[in-house]
C-alpha positions in Angstrom: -1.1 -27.3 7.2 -4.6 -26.8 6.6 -6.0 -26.0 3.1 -9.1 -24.6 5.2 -9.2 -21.0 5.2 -9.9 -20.4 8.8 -6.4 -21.9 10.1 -4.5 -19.9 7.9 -2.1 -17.2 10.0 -0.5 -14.3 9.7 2.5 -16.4 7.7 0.2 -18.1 4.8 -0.4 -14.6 4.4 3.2 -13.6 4.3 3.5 -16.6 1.9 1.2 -15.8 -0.7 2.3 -12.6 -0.2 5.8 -13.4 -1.4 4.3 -15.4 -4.0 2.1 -12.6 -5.8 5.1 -10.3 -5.8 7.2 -13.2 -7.3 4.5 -14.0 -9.6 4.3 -10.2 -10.7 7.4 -10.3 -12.3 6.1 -12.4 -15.3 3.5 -10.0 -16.0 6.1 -7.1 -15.7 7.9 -8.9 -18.3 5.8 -10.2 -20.5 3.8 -6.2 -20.7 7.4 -5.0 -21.4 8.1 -7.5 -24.1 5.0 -7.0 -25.8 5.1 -2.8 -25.7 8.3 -2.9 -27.0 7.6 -6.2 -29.7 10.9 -8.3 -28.6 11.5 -10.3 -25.5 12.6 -7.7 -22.6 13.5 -7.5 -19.2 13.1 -4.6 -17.3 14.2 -3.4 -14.0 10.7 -4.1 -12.7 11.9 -7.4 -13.4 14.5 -7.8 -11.1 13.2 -5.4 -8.4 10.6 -7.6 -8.1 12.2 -10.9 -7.9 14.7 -9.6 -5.0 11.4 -8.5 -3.3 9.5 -11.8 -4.2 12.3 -14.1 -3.0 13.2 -12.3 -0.1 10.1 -12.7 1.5 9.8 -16.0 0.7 12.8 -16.7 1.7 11.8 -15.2 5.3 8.8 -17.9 4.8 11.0 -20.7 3.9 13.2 -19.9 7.0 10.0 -19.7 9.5 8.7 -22.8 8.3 12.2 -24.2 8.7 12.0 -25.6 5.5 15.7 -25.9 3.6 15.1 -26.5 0.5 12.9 -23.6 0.0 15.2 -21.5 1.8 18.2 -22.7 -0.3 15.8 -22.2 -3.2 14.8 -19.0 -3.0 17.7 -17.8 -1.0 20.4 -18.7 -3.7 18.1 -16.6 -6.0 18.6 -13.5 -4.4 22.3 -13.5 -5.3 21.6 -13.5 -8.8 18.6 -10.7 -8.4 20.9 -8.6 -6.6 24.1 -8.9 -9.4 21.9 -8.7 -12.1 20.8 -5.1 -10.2 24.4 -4.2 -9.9 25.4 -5.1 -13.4 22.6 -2.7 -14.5 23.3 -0.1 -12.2 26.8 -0.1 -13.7 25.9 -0.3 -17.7 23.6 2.9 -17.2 26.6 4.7 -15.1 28.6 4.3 -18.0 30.7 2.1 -17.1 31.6 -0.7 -20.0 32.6 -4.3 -19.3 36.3 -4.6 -17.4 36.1 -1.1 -16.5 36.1 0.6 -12.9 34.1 3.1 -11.4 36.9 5.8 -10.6 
């Protein structure tokens, strides 16, 4: 690939894309940390990484690249428990217990 500008297609695009959103997350974070003064990771958080690594993950498997793919794919595992475990705790719903 190119680093010239003018042979960059629609996929650079949806690569830096996935990248910005990823990237986002930090900032998400670090805003969150330092409004509430202790480390913190909001929802945003995590929202942000499933978005962010899904899309580069759909990157990673255009360009047929596998360790990117296994990368960022294996990612989105923990993004999307991490989701779960919170949508849980704010049901109510304490450690070893089930949603009846």
């Amino acid at each position: 690939m190119s680093l010239d500008p003018r042979t960059w297609d629609f996929w650079v695009g949806i690569g830096f894309l996935g990248q910005f959103v990823f990237a986002a997350r930090f900032i998400i974070q670090w805003v969150s940390s330092e409004r509430s003064r202790r480390s913190v990771i909001p929802i945003e958080f995590w929202y942000l990484s499933l978005a962010g690594g899904a899309v580069m993950t759909i990157y990673a498997i255009h360009r047929r690249d596998p360790v990117f793919v296994v990368g960022q794919g294996s990612g989105l595992f923990v993004y999307i428990r991490n989701l779960m475990l919170i949508r849980r705790h704010k049901g109510g719903i304490g450690p070893g217990e089930e949603q009846v």
